[in-house]
C-alpha positions, 0 to 999 in steps of 0.5 A, spaced: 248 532 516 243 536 513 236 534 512 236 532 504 231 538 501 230 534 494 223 532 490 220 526 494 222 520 490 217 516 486 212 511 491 211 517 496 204 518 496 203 523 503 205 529 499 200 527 494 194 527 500 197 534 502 198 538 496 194 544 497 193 544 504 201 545 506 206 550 504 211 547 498 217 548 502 214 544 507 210 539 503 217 536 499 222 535 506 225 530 506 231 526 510 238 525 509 236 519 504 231 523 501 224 520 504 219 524 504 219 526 512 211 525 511 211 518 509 215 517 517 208 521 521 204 516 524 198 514 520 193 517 525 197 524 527 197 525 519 189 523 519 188 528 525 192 533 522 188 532 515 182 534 519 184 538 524 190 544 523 191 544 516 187 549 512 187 553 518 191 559 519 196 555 523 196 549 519 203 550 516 206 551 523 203 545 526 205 541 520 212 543 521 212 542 528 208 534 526 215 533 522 219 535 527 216 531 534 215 525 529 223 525 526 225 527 534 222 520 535 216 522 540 211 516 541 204 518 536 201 518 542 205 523 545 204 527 538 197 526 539 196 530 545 200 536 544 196 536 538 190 534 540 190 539 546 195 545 541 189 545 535 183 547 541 187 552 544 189 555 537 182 555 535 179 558 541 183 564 541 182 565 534 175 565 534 175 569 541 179 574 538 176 574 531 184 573 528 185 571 521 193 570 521 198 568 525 201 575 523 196 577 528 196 573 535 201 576 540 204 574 547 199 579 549 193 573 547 196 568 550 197 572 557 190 573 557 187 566 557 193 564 561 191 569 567 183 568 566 181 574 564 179 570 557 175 564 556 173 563 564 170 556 563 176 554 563 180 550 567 187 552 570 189 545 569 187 547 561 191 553 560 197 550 563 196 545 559 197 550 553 202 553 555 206 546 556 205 543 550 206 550 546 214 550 549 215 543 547 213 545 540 218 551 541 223 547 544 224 541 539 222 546 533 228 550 534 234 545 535 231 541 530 231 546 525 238 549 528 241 541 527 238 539 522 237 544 516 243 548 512 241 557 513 238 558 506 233 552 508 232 554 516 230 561 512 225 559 508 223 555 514 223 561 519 215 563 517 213 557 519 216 557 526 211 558 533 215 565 536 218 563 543 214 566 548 217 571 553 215 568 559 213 561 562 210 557 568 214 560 572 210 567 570 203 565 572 199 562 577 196 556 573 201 551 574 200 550 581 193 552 581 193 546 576 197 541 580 193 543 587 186 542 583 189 535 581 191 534 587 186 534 590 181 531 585 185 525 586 184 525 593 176 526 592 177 521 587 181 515 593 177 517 598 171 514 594 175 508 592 178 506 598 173 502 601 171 499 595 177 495 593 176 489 595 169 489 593 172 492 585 177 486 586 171 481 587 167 484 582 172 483 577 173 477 578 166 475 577 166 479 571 171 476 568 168 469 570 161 470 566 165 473 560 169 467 560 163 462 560 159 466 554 166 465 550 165 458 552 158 458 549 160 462 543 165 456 541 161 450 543 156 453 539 159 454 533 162 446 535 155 443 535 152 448 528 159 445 525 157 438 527 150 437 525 151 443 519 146 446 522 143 453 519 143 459 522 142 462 526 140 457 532 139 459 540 141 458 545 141 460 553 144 458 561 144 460 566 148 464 570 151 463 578 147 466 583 152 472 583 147 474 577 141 469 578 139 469 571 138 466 566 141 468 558 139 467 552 143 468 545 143 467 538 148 465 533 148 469 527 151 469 521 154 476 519 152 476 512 146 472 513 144 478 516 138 483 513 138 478 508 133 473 510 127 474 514 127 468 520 132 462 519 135 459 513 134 453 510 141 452 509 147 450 512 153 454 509 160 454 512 163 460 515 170 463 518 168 464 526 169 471 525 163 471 519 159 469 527 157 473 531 153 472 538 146 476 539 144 477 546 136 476 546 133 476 553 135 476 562 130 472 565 131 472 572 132 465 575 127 466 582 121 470 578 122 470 571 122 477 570 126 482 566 133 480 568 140 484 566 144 481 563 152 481 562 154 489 565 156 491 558 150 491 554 149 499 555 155 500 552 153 496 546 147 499 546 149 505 544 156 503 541 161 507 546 166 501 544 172 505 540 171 511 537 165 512 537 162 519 535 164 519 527 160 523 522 155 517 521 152 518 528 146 522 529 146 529 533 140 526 538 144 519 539 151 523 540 147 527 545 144 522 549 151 518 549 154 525 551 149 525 557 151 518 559 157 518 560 157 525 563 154 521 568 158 515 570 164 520 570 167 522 563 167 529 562 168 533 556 176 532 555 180 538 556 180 540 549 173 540 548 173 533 544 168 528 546 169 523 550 172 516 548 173 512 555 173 505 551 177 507 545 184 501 545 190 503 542 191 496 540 188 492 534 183 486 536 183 489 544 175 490 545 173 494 539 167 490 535 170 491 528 167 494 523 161 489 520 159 487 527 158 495 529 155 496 521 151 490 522 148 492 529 146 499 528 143 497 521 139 492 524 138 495 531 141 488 534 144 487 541 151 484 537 156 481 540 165 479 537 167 476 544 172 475 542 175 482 543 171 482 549 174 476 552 182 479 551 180 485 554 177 482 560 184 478 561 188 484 561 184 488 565 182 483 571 190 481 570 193 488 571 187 489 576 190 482 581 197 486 580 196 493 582 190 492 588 195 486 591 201 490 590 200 498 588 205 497 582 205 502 576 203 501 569 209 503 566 211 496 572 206 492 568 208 493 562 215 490 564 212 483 565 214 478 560 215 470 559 222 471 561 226 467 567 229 473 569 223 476 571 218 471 572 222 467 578 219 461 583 223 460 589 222 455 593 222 455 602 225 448 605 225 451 611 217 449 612 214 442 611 211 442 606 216 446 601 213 451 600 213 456 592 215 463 593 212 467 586 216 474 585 216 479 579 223 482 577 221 489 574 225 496 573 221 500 578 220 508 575 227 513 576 231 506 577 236 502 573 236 494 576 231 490 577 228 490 584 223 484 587 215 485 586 212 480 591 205 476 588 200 471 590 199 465 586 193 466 584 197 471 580 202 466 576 196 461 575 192 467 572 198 468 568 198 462 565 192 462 562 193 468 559 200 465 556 195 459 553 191 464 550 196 468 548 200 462 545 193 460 541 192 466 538 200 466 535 198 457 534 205 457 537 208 454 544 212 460 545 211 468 545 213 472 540 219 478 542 215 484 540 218 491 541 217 494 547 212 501 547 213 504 554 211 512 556 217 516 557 221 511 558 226 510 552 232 506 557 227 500 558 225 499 551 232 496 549 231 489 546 224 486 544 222 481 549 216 475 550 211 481 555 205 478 557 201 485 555 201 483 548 196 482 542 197 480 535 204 482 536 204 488 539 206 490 545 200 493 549 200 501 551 198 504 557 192 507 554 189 501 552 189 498 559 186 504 562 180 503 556 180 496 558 180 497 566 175 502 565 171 496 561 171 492 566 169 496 572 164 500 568 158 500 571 160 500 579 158 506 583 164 509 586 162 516 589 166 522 592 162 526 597 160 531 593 157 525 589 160 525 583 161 519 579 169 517 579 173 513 573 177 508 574 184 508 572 190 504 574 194 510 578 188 511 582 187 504 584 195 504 586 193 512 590 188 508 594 192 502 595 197 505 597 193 509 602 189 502 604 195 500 607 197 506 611 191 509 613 187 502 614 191 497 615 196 502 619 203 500 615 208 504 616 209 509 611 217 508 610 214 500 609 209 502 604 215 506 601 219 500 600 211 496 597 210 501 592 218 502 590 219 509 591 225 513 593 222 519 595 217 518 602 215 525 601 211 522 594 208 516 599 206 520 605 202 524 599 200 518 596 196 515 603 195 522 605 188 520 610 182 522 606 176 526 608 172 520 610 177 517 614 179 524 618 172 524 619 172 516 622 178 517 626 175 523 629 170 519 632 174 513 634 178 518 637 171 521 641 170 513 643 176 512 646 177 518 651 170 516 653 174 509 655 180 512 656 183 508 663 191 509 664 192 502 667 199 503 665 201 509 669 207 508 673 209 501 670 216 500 667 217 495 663 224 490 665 229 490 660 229 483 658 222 485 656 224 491 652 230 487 649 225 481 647 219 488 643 226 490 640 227 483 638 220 481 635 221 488 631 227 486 628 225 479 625 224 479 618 218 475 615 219 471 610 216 473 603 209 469 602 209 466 609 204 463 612 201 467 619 195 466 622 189 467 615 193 467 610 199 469 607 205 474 608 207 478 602 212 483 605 219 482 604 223 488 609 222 489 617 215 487 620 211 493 620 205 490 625 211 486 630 208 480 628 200 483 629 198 480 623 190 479 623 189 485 620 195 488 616 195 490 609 200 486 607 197 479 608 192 476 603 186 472 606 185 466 604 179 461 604 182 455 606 185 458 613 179 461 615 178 456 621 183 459 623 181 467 624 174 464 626 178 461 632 181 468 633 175 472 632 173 467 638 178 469 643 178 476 641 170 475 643 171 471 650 177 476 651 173 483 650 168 480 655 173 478 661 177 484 660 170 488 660 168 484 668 175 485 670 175 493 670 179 494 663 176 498 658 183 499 655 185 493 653 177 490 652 178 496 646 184 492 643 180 487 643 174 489 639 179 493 634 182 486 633 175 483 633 173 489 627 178 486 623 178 480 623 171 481 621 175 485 615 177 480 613 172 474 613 169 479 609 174 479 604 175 471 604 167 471 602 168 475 597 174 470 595 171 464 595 164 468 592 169 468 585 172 461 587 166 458 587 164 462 581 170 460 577 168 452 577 162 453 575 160 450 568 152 452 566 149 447 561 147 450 555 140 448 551 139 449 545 133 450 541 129 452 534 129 459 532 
């Protein structure tokens, strides 16, 4: 059926915000129905293009290829993008060429920036991002046409229609220049994290645990201010663990009190909690009372990088400095030239401090804080944090957790006294149709939990509402609406607002690259550097990985675990130290049959999911990759309360090294320090463990006192 071509009828209002800035015949399109085709275009798509395309020379076709991605259902963020980076490229080569009209820009433009000779501080991973986006303009413009229009109208259309290039990828060398660099970028990027993951798993936790404390503060303040009606605002302070050591000082302060009145009020009035906000006043350090911290996201408030951040009203030093600042924790100029925003969530309510907090903070020059946003953010990220450094899941993966008994699923293992709980996630992993199983510790349905109780609060219901799925690229899984975990004000949570939030929390930890640049922390690198944890430092067979991390292809995961330069660099010098040692006790020996039957044997026994093996838990559920050589394996979780157990081990590797060490065996006394290593490993990832557990319980007093 034809697309209906009549006037837009009455109510209509997006035709009314373009008149003069689009052609007629574009401005009055309507569907089969006759809606106007604008009034579908995603608010934020229309605000861009608003600002960005329209009244350029290329205005008009971006507004027909903007109704034709909308009206073939691509996602407003997918719009956004190929806009995004469309609008940049069309603006540089006007600019560079000096051209006035579309009439003037020819292949042979576009063909000189592709081949470098123009624009040369860009990126190959920049032109190739053009020239992939102008097909998908292309492409979908002409089948929408085709399909959609009757011939008179495709003919008034026809001027308005990006001309197809005569040539593709294939043709230049930036495609595979581009993946190379990326690949190798994130190679770079893994060799820095690697090491790190057990310390950034910490660092979460611990994180998420003072944020939780100050949302604790903020409302028992507001209990005690309520309680004695007392006027605002009031201060309060406590002290943090010893993980920080400080002690932190607030004020409860009533938005719009603020700039109203010098010092307290006299009166009491009654407030909604959001007219309430939290003024970070001072850190002391709680051994010599010097200057303290304070919580690891300050900066951020200080110079207001949450959301959006670079708009009309901020000064051009300010933006600068901001610039600077986060070019040097990693978040470069974006590839089409705008600036940076690595805290911008795309859903409401998550992170971004509002409007009046933000107004109110800059106007004043105060160090204001909505906790509230900050304390959902945390939440989601310390959560999708838990699964993909104890998993290597996806982000598309995540997104599939709901409260539902088909995913969420506890079985229960009679076969060991006591009865012990086996918790796994049933989730769709990425080029699959059905379901497979996601093994996770319990920790991970505990925290679950509170993020359902939270959840539940914020809807004042005992259930979840169902609420639409919005997966990337992945339309055969958004089929009904379910109760997903990643949700918030009744939208389900994207991929782009996890990365902000994951970013958020980790903000501040230093991880560098050996050329000593800052890496940026986003969830498929921190399932790059799972994945090459357990292959390279853990020495999980890469066919074992393959099944951890749900993948079809091994190649992709022999690539994913790839030995970064440092690991080379370190194996390189265990190679070294064990030729020095080298002794081949073994020459010459046979190993009986029954010998060989009972290694054969040992290799094929399956471990139980979540079993219990020497310092922890066993969470693999396929062939056992270490022969039951479990000190030491990635796919164990240490855990605290089996800790006598791997001291006991470290013990009898110690006494054992020695006596191989008098007996003439450097071989085997080898085998026993390596185990030795290990063990240390993981005692060192169950201090960091109980250093969060220990956190986790704690409860600071709060004091109050006049201000």
């Amino acid at each position: 059926m034809h697309v209906n071509n009549k006037m837009p009828p009455e109510g209509n209002t997006r035709p009314l915000q373009l008149e003069n800035k689009v052609a007629d015949v574009l401005l009055h399109l309507c569907d089969s129905e006759g809606q106007s085709l604008w009034d579908k275009v995603d608010e934020k798509n229309l605000s861009y293009f608003i600002r960005n395309s329209a009244g350029n020379p290329w205005g008009n076709h971006f507004a027909l290829a903007l109704l034709c991605l909308t009206d073939r259902k691509l996602t407003p963020a997918s719009i956004n993008s190929i806009t995004t980076v469309l609008n940049a490229r069309f603006r540089d080569l006007f600019h560079h060429f000096q051209l006035a009209s579309m009439n003037e820009l020819t292949p042979s433009h576009v063909a000189q920036y592709l081949s470098g000779q123009i624009l040369k501080e860009h990126s190959d991973r920049q032109r190739q991002s053009f020239l992939t986006f102008y097909g998908t303009f292309t492409f979908n413009l002409n089948k929408w046409i085709a399909s959609k229009f009757s011939p008179d109208k495709q003919a008034e259309l026809t001027p308005f229609v990006l001309s197809t290039l005569p040539f593709d990828n294939r043709d230049f060398s930036v495609r595979e220049k581009a993946i190379s660099n990326a690949k190798n970028k994130r190679k770079e990027d893994t060799s820095a994290v690697t090491p790190l993951l057990p310390e950034i798993r910490a660092e979460g936790h611990l994180r998420w645990n003072q944020v939780k404390r100050l949302r604790e503060a903020f409302r028992s303040a507001i209990e005690r201010v309520r309680a004695e009606r007392a006027p605002l605002p009031i201060e309060f302070n406590y002290d943090e663990t010893e993980y920080a050591g400080e002690r932190w000082y607030f004020q409860l302060v009533d938005l719009k009190g603020l700039g109203s009145y010098q010092g307290r009020s006299k009166y009491y009035r009654e407030f909604l909690d959001e007219d309430v906000v939290l003024e970070f006043v001072k850190a002391e350090k709680l051994d010599d009372g010097s200057v303290g911290d304070g919580p690891w996201f300050l900066d951020l408030l200080r110079m207001r990088l949450l959301g959006n951040w670079a708009t009309d009203y901020i000064s051009e030093e300010h933006k600068n400095k901001c610039i600077d600042y986060l070019n040097q924790w990693g978040y470069d100029i974006k590839e089409d030239g705008e600036i940076p925003s690595p805290f911008l969530p795309r859903n409401k309510g998550i992170l971004i401090q509002g409007f009046e907090t933000t107004r109110a903070a800059r106007l004043t020059n105060r160090l204001l804080i909505n906790i509230e946003p900050i304390f959902i953010a945390c939440m989601f990220a310390k959560f999708a944090l838990d699964i993909i450094t104890s998993s290597g899941a996806r982000m598309n993966e995540l997104l599939q957790i709901s409260y539902d008994k088909n995913c969420c699923i506890v079985t229960v293992d009679k076969s060991v006294s006591p009865p012990r709980n086996n918790y796994i996630l049933r989730l769709i992993p990425k080029g699959r149709e059905e379901a497979e199983n996601y093994y996770v510790p319990e920790d991970v349905f505990k925290f679950m939990s509170e993020i359902l109780n939270t959840l539940k609060g914020s809807y004042k219901s005992n259930t979840l509402p169902e609420v639409e799925v919005r997966y990337n690229n992945r339309k055969h899984l958004g089929s009904e609406d379910k109760k997903y975990i990643f949700q918030y004000q009744n939208q389900h949570i994207n991929e782009f607002t996890i990365n902000a939030v994951l970013r958020f929390l980790l903000h501040g930890i230093v991880a560098q690259t050996a050329e000593g640049n800052q890496v940026v922390f986003k969830a498929h690198l921190l399932r790059h550097a799972f994945a090459t944890h357990a292959v390279q430092t853990e020495k999980i067979p890469v066919d074992i990985v393959k099944s951890l991390l749900h993948q079809r292809d091994i190649e992709v995961t022999t690539y994913y675990s790839a030995p970064t330069k440092q690991q080379i660099s370190s194996s390189i010098q265990s190679l070294h130290e064990n030729w020095i040692s080298f002794i081949d006790i073994q020459k010459g020996i046979l190993r009986a049959p029954d010998e060989l039957k009972e290694m054969f044997e040992d290799y094929r026994e399956k471990v139980g999911t979540l079993s219990k093996v020497v310092g922890g838990i066993c969470t693999i559920d396929n062939v056992c990759p270490t022969k039951m050589a479990c000190v030491g394996c990635g796919a164990k979780v240490p855990r605290p309360e089996f800790k006598d157990e791997l001291l006991a081990y470290f013990n009898w590797a110690d006494e054992s090294e020695k006596r191989f060490e008098q007996q003439g065996l450097p071989l085997e006394a080898k085998k026993m320090k390596i185990a030795k290593n290990r063990t240390k490993h993981e005692l060192d990832e169950i201090r960091l463990i109980e250093k969060y557990q220990k956190d986790d319980l704690y409860e600071p007093g709060i004091r109050y006192s006049n201000t």
